[in-house]
KEDOVEX-20433 format. One record per residue (C-alpha): residue in three letters; x, y, z. Coordinates in steps of 0.25 Angstrom, whole numbers, plus 5000, padded with zeros to 4 digits. Example, Ala and Ser with C-alpha at 12.3 -4.5 7.8 and 13.67 -1.06 7.14 Angstrom:
REM KEDOVEX-20433
ALA504949825031
SER505549965029
***
This chain:
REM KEDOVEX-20433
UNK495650304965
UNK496750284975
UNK496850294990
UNK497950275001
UNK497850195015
UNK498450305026
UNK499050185031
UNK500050185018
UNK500450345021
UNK501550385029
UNK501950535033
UNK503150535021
UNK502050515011
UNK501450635017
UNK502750715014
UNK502950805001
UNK503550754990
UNK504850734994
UNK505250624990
UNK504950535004
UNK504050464994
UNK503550444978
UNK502250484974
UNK502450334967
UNK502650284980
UNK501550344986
UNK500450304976
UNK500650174979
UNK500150184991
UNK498850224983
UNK497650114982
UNK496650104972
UNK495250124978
UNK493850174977
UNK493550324982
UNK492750274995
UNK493850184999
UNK494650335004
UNK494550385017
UNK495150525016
UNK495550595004
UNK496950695009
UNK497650794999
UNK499150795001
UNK499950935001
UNK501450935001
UNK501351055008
UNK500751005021
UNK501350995034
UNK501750815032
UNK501850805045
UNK500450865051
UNK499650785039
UNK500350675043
UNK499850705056
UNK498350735051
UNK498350615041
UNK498850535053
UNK497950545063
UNK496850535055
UNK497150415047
UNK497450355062
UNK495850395067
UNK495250355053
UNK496050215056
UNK495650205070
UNK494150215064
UNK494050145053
UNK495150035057
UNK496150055046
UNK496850175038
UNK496150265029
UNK496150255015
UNK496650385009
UNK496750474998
UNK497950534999
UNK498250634986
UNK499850604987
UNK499650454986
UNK498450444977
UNK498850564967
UNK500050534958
UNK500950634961
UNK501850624950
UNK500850654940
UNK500850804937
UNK499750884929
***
């Protein structure tokens, strides 16, 4: 089980795939952990509007911080999920 800190995401990863970064590059941001150690699972879509998850993510990675006094742990499907594999 792998998981992300919000702290290691930035708005590009959030982007399709085009190219800003490799889906190698963004697994290893991923972690090794146990299923209670994730604060919030979140589904990536390429579709969606970058700039108003960003937004979203954003504001409530900053009030989950200002709670529990550091970033939350995430599972982030584009970080966590090989995207290289196909089925």
């Amino acid at each position: 089980f792998t998981f992300v800190s919000a702290a290691r995401v930035l708005k590009s990863d959030m982007a399709g795939s085009n190219g800003l970064k490799s889906s190698t590059a963004l697994a290893a941001y991923a972690e090794k952990g146990l299923l209670g150690h994730v604060d919030a699972f979140m589904s990536h879509s390429w579709h969606d509007d970058v700039y108003g998850k960003w937004s979203v993510l954003t504001d409530w990675c900053e009030g989950f911080r200002k709670k529990q006094g550091r970033p939350p742990m995430l599972w982030l499907d584009k970080v966590c999920i090989n995207q290289l594999l196909r089925l």
